[in-house]
C-alpha positions in Angstrom: -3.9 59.0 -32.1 -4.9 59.0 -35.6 -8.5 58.9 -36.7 -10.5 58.2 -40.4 -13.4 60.4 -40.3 -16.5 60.3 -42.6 -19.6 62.3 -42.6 -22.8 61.2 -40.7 -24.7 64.9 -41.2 -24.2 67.7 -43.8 -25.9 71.1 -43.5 -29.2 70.3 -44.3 -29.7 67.6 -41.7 -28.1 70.0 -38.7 -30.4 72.9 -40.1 -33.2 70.5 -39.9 -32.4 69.0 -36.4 -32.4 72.4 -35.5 -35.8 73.3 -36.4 -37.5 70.3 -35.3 -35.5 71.0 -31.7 -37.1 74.3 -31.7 -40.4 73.4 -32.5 -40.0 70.7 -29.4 -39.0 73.3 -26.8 -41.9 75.6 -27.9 -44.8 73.1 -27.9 -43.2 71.6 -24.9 -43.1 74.7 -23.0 -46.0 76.2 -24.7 -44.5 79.0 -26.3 -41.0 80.6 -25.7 -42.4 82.3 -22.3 -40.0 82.1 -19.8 -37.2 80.5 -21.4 -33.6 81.2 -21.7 -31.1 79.7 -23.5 -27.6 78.9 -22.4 -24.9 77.8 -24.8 -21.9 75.4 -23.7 -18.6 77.1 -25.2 -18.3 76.2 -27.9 -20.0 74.3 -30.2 -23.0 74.7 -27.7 -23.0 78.2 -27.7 -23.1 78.6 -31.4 -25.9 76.3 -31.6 -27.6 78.3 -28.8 -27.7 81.4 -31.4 -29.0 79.6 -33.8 -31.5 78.1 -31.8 -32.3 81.5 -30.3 -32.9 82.8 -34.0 -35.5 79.9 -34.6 -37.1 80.6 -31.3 -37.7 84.0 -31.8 -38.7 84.1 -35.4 -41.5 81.7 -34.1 -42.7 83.4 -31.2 -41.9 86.9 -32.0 -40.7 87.7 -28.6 -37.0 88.7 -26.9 -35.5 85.2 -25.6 -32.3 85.7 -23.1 -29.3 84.1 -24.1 -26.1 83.7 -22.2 -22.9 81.2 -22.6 -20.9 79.5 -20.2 -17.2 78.0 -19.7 -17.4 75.1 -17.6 -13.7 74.6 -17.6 -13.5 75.4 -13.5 -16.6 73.3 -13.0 -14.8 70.0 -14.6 -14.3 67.1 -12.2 -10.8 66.6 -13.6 -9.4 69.9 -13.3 -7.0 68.4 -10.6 -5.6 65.7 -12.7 -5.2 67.8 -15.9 -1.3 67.9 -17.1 -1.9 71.6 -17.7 -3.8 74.1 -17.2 -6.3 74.7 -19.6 -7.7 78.3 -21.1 -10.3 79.4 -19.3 -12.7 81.7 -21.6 -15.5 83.8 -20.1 -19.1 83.1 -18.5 -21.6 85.6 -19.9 -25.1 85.0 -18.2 -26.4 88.9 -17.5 -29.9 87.9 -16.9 -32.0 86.5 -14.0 -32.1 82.5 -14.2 -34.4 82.5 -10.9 -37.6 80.7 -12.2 -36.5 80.7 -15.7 -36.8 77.9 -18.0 -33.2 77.3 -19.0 -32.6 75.5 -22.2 -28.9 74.3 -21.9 -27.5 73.8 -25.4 -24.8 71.2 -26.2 -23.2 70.6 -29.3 -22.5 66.1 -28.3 -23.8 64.9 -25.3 -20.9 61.7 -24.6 -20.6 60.9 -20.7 -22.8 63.8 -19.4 -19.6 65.2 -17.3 -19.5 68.3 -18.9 -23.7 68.7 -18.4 -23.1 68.4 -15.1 -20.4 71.2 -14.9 -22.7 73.0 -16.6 -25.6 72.6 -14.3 -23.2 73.3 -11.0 -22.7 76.4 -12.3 -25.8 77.6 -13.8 -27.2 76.7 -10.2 -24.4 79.4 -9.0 -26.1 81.9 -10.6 -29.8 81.4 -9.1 -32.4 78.8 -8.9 -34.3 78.0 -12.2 -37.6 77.1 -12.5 -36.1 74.0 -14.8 -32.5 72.9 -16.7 -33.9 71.5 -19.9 -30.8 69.7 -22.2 -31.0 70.2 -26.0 -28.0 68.5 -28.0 -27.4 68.1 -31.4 -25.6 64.3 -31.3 -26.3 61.9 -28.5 -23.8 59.5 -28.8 -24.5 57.3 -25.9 -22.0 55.9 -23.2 -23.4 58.3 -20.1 -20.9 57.8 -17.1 -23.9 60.0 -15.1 -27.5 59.7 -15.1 -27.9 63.0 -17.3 -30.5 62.7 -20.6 -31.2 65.3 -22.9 -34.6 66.3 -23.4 -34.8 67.5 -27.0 -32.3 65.8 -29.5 -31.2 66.4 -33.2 -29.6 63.1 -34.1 -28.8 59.9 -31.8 -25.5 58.2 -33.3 -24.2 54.9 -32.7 -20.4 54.9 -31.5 -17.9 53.2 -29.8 -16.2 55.1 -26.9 -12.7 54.8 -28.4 -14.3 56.9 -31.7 -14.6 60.8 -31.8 -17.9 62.6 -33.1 -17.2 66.1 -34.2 -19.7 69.0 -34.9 -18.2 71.5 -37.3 -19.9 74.5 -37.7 -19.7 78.1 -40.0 -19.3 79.7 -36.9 -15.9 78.6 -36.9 -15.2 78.8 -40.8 -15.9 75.4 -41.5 -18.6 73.9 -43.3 -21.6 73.1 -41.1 -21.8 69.1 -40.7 -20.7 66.3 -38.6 -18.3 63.7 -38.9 -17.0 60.7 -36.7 -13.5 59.2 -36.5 -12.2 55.8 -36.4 -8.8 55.1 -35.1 -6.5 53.9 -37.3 
């Protein structure tokens, strides 16, 4: 399918979202004590650094960071034509009674949260899953919110919303497409 895509966010609006996310988690949790961030490849785990940078320029203290691949975790693995690539799972810190501060680049139907979750939970008990996205874009299929948001955007559920970041040599902004 073909899509028409404009901006909704440039790079100052992301680099703000980010910052104001930050200061959230920090007065929410009353410092950066305890926390840990883990990043949802890919978009997630990109905003996870970046997040992590905030977080400890702020506070001034070592904040664990890890990133995940949820690909075995999805719930429609079995129906998948092919097999998709399965990248790696790097969490090499404890997450027993941690604050984890999952990162997601656009929260749509909360499916791949709760991959994420199932298998964060394999690695330990945490004291709390906290969810931190950039877009919300609405149309949950499970009862998953995120806690700490950058921008809530209206859109239909036939549209895509698209986080492009430096990271991956493109310019830092977001866009949504309309099929043609």
């Amino acid at each position: 399918m073909k899509y028409s895509f404009r901006k909704v966010m440039g790079a100052e609006k992301i680099k703000r979202s980010m910052e104001r996310i930050a200061a959230e988690i920090l007065e929410w949790n009353l410092g950066g004590e305890g926390l840990a961030l883990v990043g949802i490849r890919t978009g997630g785990a990109h905003l996870a650094q970046r997040l992590l940078k905030l977080l400890e320029r702020e506070e001034g203290i070592k904040i664990p960071v890890g990133i995940i691949d949820i690909t075995l975790y999805r719930d429609d693995i079995s129906s998948m034509e092919s097999m998709p690539q399965v990248r790696s799972t790097d969490i090499d810190f404890d997450v027993q009674d941690r604050v984890i501060i999952l990162v997601d680049d656009v929260l749509y139907t909360g499916r791949t949260v709760r991959a994420a979750i199932d298998q964060i939970m394999d690695f330990g008990r945490p004291r709390a899953i906290k969810l931190a996205v950039l877009i919300d874009r609405g149309h949950r299929e499970l009862p998953i919110q995120p806690d700490f948001v950058g921008h809530r955007l209206s859109s239909k559920p036939d549209e895509r919303v698209e986080v492009e970041l430096s990271e991956e040599k493109k310019t830092d902004q977001v866009v949504i497409g309309v099929p043609e």
